[in-house]
One Martini backbone bead per residue (centre of mass of N, CA, C, O) as a GRO file, in nm:
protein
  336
    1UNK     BB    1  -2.684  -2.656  -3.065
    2UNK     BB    2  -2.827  -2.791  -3.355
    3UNK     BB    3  -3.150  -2.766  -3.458
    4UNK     BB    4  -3.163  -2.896  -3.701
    5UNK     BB    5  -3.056  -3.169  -3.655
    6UNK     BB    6  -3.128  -3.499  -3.687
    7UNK     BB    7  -3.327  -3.768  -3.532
    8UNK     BB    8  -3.223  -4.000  -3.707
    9UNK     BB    9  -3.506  -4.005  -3.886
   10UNK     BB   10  -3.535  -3.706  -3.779
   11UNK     BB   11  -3.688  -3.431  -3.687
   12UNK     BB   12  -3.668  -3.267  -3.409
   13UNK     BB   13  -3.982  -3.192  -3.376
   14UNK     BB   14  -4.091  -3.494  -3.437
   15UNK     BB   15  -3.987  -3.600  -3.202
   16UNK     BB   16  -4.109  -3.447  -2.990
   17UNK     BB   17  -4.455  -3.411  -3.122
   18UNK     BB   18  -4.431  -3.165  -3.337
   19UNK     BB   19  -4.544  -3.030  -3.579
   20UNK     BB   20  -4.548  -2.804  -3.853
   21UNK     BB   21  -4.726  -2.646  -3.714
   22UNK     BB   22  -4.633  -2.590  -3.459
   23UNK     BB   23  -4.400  -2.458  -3.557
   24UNK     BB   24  -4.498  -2.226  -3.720
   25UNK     BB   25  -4.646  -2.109  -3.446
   26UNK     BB   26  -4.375  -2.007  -3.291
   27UNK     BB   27  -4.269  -1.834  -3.495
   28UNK     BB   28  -4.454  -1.635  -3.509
   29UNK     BB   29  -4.486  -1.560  -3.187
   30UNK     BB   30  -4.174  -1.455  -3.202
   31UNK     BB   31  -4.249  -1.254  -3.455
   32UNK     BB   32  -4.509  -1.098  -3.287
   33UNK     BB   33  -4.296  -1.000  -3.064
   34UNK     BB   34  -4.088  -0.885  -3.246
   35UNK     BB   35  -4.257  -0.650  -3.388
   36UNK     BB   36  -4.370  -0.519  -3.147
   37UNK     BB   37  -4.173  -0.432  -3.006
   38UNK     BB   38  -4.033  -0.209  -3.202
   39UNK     BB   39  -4.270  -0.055  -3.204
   40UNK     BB   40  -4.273   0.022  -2.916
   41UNK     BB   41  -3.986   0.166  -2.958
   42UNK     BB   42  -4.051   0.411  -3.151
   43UNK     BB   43  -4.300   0.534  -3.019
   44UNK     BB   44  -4.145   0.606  -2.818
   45UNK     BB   45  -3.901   0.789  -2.980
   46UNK     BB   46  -4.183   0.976  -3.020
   47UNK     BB   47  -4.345   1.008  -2.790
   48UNK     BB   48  -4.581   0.814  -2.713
   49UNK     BB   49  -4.470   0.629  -2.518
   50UNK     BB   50  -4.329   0.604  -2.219
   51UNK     BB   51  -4.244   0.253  -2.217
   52UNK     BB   52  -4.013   0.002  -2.207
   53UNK     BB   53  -3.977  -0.334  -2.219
   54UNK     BB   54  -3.780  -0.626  -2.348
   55UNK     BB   55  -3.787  -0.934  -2.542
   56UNK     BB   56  -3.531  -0.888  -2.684
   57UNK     BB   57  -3.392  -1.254  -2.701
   58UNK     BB   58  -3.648  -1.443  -2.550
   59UNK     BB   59  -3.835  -1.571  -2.702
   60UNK     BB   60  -3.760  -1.860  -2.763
   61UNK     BB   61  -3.771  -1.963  -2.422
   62UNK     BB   62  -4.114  -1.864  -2.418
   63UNK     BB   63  -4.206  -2.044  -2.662
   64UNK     BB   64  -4.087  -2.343  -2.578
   65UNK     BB   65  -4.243  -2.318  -2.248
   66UNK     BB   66  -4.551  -2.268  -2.335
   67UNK     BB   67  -4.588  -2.524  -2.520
   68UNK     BB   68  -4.621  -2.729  -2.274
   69UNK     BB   69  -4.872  -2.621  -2.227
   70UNK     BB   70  -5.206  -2.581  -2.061
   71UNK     BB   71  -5.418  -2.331  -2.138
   72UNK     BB   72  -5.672  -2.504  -1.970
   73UNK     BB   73  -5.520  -2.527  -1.712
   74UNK     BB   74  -5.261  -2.366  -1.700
   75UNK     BB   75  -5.049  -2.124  -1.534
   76UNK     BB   76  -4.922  -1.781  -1.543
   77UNK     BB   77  -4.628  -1.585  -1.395
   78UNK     BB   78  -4.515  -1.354  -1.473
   79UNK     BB   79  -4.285  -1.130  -1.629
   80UNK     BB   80  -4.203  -0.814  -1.802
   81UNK     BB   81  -4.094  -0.958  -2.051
   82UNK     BB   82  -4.352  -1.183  -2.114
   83UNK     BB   83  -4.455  -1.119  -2.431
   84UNK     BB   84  -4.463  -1.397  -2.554
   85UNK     BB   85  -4.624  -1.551  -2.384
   86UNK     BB   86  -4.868  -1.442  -2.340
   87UNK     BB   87  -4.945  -1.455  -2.659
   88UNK     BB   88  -4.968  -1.748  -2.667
   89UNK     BB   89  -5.186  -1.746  -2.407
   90UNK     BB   90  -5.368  -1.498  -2.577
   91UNK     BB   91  -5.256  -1.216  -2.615
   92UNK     BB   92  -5.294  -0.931  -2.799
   93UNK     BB   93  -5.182  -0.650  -3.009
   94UNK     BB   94  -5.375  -0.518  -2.935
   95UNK     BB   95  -5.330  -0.493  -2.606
   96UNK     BB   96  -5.080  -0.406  -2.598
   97UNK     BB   97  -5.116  -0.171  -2.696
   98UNK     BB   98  -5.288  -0.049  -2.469
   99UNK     BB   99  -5.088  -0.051  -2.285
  100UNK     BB  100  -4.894   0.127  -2.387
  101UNK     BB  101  -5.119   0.366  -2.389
  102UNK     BB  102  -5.275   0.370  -2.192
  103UNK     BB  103  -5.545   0.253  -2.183
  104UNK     BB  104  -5.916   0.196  -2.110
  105UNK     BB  105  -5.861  -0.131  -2.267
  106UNK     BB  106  -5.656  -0.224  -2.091
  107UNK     BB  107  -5.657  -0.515  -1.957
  108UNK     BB  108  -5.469  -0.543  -1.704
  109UNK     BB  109  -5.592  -0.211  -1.600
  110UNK     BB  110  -5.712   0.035  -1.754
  111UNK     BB  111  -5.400   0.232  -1.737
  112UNK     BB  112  -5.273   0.216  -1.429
  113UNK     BB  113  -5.001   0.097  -1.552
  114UNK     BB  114  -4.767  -0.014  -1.668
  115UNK     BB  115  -4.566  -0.196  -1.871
  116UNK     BB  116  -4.547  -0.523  -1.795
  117UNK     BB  117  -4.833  -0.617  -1.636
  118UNK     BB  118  -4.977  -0.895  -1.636
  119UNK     BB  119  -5.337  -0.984  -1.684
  120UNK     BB  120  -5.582  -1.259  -1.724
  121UNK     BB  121  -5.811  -1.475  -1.607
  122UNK     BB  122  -5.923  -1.589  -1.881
  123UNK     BB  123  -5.587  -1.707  -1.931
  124UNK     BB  124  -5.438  -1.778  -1.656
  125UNK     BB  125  -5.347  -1.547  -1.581
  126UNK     BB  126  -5.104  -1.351  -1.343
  127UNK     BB  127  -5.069  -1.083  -1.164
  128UNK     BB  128  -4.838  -0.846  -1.133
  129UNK     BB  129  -4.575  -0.686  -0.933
  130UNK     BB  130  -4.387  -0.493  -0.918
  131UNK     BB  131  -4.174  -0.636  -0.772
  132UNK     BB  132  -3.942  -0.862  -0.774
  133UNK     BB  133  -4.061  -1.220  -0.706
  134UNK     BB  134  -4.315  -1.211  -0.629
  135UNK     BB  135  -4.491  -1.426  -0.815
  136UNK     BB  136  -4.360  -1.657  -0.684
  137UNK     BB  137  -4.520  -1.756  -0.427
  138UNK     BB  138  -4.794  -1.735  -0.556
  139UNK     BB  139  -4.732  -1.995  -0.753
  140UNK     BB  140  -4.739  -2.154  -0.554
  141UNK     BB  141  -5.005  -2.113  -0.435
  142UNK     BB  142  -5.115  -2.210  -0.693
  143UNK     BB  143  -5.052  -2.500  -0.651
  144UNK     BB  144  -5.167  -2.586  -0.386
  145UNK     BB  145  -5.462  -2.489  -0.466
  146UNK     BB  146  -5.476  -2.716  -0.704
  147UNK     BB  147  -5.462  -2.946  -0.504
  148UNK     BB  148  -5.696  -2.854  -0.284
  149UNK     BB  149  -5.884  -2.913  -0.523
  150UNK     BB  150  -5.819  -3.163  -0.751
  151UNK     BB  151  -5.600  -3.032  -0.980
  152UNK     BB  152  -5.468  -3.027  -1.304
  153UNK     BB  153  -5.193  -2.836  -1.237
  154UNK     BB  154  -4.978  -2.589  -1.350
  155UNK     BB  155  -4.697  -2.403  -1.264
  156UNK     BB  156  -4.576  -2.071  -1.426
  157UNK     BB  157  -4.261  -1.910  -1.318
  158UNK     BB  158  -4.092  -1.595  -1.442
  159UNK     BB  159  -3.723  -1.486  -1.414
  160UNK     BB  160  -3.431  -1.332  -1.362
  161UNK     BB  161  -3.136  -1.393  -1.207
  162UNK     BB  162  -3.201  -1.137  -1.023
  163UNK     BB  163  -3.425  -1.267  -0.868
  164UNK     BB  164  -3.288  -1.548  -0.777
  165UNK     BB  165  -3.199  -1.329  -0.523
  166UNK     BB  166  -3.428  -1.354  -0.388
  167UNK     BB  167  -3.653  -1.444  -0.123
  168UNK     BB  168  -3.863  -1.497  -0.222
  169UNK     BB  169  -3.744  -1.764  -0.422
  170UNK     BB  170  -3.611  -1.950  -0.195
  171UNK     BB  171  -3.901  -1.980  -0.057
  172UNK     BB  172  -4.066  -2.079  -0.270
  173UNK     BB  173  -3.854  -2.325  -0.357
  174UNK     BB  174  -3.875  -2.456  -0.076
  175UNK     BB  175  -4.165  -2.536  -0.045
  176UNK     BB  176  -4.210  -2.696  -0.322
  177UNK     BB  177  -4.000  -2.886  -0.235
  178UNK     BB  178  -4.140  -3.030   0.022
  179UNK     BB  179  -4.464  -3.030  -0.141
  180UNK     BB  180  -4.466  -3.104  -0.400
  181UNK     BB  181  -4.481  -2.885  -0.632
  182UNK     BB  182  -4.645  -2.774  -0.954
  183UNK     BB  183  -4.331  -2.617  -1.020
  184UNK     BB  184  -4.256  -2.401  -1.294
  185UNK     BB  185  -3.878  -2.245  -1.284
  186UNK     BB  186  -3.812  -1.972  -1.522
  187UNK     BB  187  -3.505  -1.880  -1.609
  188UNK     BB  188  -3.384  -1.581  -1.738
  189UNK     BB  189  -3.044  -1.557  -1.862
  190UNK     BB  190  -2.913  -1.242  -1.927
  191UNK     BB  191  -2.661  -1.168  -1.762
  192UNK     BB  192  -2.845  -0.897  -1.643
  193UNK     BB  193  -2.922  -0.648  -1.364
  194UNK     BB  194  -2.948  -0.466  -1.594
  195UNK     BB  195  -2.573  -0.328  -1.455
  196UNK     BB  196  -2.532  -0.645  -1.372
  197UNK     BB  197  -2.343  -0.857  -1.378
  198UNK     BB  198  -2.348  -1.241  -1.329
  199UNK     BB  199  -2.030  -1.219  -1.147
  200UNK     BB  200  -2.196  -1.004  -0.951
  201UNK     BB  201  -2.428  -1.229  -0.823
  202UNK     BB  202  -2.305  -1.479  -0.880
  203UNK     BB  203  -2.114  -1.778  -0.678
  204UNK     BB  204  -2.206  -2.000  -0.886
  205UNK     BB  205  -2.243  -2.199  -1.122
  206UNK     BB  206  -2.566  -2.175  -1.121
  207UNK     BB  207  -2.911  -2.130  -1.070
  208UNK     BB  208  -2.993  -2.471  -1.117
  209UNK     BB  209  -2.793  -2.545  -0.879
  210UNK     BB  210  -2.999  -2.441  -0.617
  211UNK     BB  211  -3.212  -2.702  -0.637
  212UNK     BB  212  -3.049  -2.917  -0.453
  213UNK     BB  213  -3.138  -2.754  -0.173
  214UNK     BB  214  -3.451  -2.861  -0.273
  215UNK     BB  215  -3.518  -3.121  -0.428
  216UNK     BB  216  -3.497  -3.005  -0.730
  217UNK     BB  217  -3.435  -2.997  -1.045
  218UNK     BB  218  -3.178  -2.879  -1.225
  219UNK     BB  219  -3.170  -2.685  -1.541
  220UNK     BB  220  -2.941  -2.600  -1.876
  221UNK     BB  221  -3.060  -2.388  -2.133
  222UNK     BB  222  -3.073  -2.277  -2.444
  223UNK     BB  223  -3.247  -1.992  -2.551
  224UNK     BB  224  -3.188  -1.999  -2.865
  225UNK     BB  225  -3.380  -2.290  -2.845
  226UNK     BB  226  -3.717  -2.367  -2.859
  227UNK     BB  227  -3.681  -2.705  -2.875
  228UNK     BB  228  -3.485  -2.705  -2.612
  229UNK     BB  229  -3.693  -2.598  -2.422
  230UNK     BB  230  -3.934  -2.797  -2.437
  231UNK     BB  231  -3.836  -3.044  -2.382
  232UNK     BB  232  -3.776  -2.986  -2.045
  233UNK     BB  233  -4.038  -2.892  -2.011
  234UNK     BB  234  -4.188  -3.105  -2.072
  235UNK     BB  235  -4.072  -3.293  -1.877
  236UNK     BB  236  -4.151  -3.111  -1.618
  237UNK     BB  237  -4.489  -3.123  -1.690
  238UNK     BB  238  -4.491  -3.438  -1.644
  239UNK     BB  239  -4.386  -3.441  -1.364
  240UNK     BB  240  -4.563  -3.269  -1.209
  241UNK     BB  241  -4.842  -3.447  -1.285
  242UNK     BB  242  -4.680  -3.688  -1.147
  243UNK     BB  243  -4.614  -3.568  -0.837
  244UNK     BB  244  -4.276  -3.486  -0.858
  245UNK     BB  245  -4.293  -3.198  -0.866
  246UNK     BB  246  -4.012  -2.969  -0.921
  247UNK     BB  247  -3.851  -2.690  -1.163
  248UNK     BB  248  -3.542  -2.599  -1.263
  249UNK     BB  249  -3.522  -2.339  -1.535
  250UNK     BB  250  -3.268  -2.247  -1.720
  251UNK     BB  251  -3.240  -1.962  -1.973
  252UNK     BB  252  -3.031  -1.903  -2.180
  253UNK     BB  253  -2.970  -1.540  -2.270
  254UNK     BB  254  -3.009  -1.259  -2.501
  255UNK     BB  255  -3.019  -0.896  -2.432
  256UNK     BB  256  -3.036  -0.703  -2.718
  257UNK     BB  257  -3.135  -0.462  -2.527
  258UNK     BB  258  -3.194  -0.285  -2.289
  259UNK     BB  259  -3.351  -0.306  -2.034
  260UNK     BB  260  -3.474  -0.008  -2.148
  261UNK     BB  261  -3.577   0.309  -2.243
  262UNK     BB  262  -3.398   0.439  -1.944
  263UNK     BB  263  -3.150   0.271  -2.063
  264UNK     BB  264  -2.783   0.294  -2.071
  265UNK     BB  265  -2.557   0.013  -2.199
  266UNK     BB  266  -2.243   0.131  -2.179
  267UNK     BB  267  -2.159  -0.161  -2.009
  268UNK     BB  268  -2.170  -0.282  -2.316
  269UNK     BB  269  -2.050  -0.382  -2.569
  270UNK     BB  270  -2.041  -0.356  -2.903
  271UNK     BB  271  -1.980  -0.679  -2.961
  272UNK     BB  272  -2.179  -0.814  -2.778
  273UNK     BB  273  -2.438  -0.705  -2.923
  274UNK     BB  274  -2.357  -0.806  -3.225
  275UNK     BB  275  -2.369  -1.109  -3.145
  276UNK     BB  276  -2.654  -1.141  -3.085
  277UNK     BB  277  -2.760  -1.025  -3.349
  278UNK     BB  278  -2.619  -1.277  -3.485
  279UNK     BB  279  -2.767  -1.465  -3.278
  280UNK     BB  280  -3.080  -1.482  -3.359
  281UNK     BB  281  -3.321  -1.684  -3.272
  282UNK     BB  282  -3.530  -1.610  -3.491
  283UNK     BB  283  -3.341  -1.703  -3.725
  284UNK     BB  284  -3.231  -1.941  -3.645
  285UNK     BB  285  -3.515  -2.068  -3.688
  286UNK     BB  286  -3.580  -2.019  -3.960
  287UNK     BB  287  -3.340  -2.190  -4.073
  288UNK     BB  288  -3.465  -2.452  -3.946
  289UNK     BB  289  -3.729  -2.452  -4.125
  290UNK     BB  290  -3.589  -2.447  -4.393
  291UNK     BB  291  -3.402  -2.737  -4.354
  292UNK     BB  292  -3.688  -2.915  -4.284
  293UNK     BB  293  -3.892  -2.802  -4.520
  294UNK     BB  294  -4.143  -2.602  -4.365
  295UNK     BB  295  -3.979  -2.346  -4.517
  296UNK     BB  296  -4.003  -2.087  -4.712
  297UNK     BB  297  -4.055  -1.757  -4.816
  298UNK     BB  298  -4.332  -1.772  -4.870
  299UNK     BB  299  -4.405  -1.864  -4.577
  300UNK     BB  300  -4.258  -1.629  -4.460
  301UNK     BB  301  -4.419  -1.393  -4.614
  302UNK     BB  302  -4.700  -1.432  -4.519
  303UNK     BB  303  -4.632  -1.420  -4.183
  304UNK     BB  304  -4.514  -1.127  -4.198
  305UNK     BB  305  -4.762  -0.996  -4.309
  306UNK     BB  306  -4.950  -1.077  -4.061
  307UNK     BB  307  -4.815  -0.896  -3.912
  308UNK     BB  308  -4.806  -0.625  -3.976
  309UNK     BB  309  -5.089  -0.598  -4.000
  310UNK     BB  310  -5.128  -0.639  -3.691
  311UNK     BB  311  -4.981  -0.379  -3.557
  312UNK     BB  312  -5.076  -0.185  -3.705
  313UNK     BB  313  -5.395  -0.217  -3.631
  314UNK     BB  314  -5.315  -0.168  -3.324
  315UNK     BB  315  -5.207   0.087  -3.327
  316UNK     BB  316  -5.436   0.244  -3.443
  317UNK     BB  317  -5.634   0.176  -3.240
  318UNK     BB  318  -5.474   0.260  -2.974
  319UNK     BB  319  -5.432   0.560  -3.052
  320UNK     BB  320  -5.798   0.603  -3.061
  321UNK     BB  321  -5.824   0.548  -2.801
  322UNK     BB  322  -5.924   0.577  -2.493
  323UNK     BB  323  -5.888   0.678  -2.209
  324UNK     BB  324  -5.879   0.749  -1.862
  325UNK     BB  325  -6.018   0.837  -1.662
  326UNK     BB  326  -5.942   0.994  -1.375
  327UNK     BB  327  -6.125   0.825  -1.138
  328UNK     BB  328  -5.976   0.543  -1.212
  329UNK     BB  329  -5.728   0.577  -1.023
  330UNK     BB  330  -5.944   0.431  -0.779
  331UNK     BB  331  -5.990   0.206  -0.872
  332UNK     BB  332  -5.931  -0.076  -0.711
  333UNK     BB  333  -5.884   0.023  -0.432
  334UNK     BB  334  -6.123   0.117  -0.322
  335UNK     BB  335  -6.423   0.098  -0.144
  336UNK     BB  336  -6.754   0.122  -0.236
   0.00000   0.00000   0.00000
C-alpha cells in the first residue's frame, strides 16, 4: 500500500475527511514520540534513567488508531509500548520525562512504578499493570460499564501479539463479543513475544483471523501507514457506536530497537533490522507528506525544531524535579 497515490481525484487523506492540519499533527505525535523515546535511550546508556521499553517503529499503527478516537467521550486500555497513543490523547513530554525519572510529578505513579504503565484519569486513560492482557478483560468491563450507564463511549484496548495468546484476551473477547460491546482490540504484531518469533507463538493464519471464533470481524492492516490504520479503525469505532459490537484489529508493525534497554536482541539478524529501519514509518509518512503538497522543508524543519525544544526542556525539568519521599513507597498501598 502506497500511502502517497491519490484516490481519485483526491488525496489519499482527504478522501478518508481528514485536513492537511490534521495529517500535520499525525506527523509531530509519531516523531514527538520517537524524538521522546531515543532521548530516554541515551539517558538509559548514561546511567540517567533505569529502563526504556520502546515504541520505535509503531508510531504509525498507534497514531493512526488513536485519531479515529474521541478523546472527550472514549477510553484508552493502553499497553507499555503505546508511547504514541498516550501524547495523542494528551499525555506530555514532561510527564514522560518524569516518569522516565521516577520522580514525585510522574503523573501515571508518583514515581512507584517502572516506565510504560500509563494511567491518566482526566484523560480518560485506563492504569495498566505489569502482567500483560490485564488491561483487555478491564477495557470490556468498561465499556459494559459505559454501555449500563448509557454512555456513547468507546474502550480501545491495545496488546502485542504475544498476549493474545493470554487467557485475558480469549476471555476478553469472547465475553464482548456474546454481549457485542463497544470495544476495539488493537493488535500491535512486531513479531517477537521479546525473543520469540511469531512462527513459535501462532498456528493459526494471523491475530485477526481469531475473531471469527468470537463472532466478530477481524482485520489486518500494515501498520506501517498511519492513514491506512486510521481507514479500518474508523470503520470499527463507527460500527461499535452503532452498537454493531467488537473488532479485531491486528497492526502489522517492525520493532526497530530490542525488546527493552535490557534486552540483547542478537536473536535477530541484523539484515532484519536494517531493513526496518529502512523502511521507517516515519520517514514514509514524511515522503507522503511532501508528496501530497501538505510539507515542505521548511514546514518539516519547524516541526523539528518544536519538537527538539520540548524534549530539551522536558528532560532538563525532569532531571531537577525531586524524587518521592520514601514513605510514599506505601502511598495507595494501604489505607490511611
Amino acid at each position: 500500500m502506497n500511502n502517497a497515490v491519490p484516490v481519485g481525484n483526491e488525496i489519499k487523506h482527504r478522501a478518508l475527511g481528514l485536513s492537511d492540519e490534521q495529517v500535520l499533527e499525525m506527523y509531530y505525535y509519531m516523531l514527538l514520540a520517537r524524538k521522546l523515546d531515543e532521548r530516554m535511550w541515551l539517558l538509559n546508556r548514561a546511567g540517567k534513567i533505569h529502563f526504556v521499553i520502546s515504541c520505535q517503529g509503531q508510531e504509525a499503527a498507534q497514531t493512526g488508531a488513536v485519531f479515529a478516537l474521541d478523546k472527550h467521550k472514549d477510553f484508552l486500555c493502553p499497553y507499555y509500548r503505546d508511547l504514541a497513543a498516550v501524547t495523542v490523547f494528551g499525555m506530555t513530554a514532561k510527564e514522560h520525562m518524569l516518569s522516565a525519572f521516577g520522580k514525585a510529578e510522574d503523573p501515571n505513579s508518583g514515581g512507584r512504578q517502572m516506565p510504560g504503565h500509563y494511567g491518566s484519569r482526566k484523560r480518560r486513560i485506563l492504569t495498566g499493570s505489569s502482567p500483560v492482557a490485564t488491561q483487555v478483560p478491564h477495557a470490556v468491563g468498561l465499556a459494559l460499564a459505559g454501555r449500563m450507564e448509557g454512555k456513547d463511549l468507546v474502550a480501545y484496548v491495545s496488546f502485542g501479539e504475544g498476549s493474545g495468546n493470554q487467557g485475558d484476551f480469549h476471555e476478553g473477547a469472547n465475553f464482548a463479543g456474546v454481549h457485542k460491546l463497544p470495544v476495539i482490540f488493537f493488535c500491535q504484531n512486531n513479531k517477537y513475544s521479546i525473543s520469540v518469533p511469531l512462527s513459535k507463538q501462532v498456528a493459526g493464519e494471523s491475530i485477526a483471523a481469531r475473531a471469527n471464533g468470537y463472532g466478530f470481524p477481524g482485520v489486518t492492516v500494515d501498520g506501517s501507514y498511519p492513514l491506512e490504520v486510521y481507514r479500518v479503525m474508523k470503520e470499527a469505532v463507527d460500527r461499535a457506536r452503532r452498537g454493531e459490537g467488537p473488532t479485531l484489529i491486528e497492526a502489522l508493525t517492525t520493532r526497530i530497537t530490542p525488546h527493552s534497554s535490557d534486552d540483547d536482541d542478537r536473536y535477530r539478524s541484523k539484515g532484519e533490522v536494517e531493513e526496518a529501519k529502512r523502511n521507517d514509518p516515519i520517514l514514509l509518512f514524511a515522503q507522503y507528506l511532501i508528496s501530497a503538497g501538505v510539507m515542505d522543508e521548511s514546514k518539516e524543519r519547524e516541526i523539528i525544531q518544536r519538537i527538539v525544544k520540548e524534549v530539551d526542556e522536558a528532560t532538563e525539568y525532569a532531571q531537577q524535579a525531586p524524587y518521592p519521599e520514601p514513605e510514599d513507597a506505601l502511598k495507595h498501598v494501604y489505607a490511611d
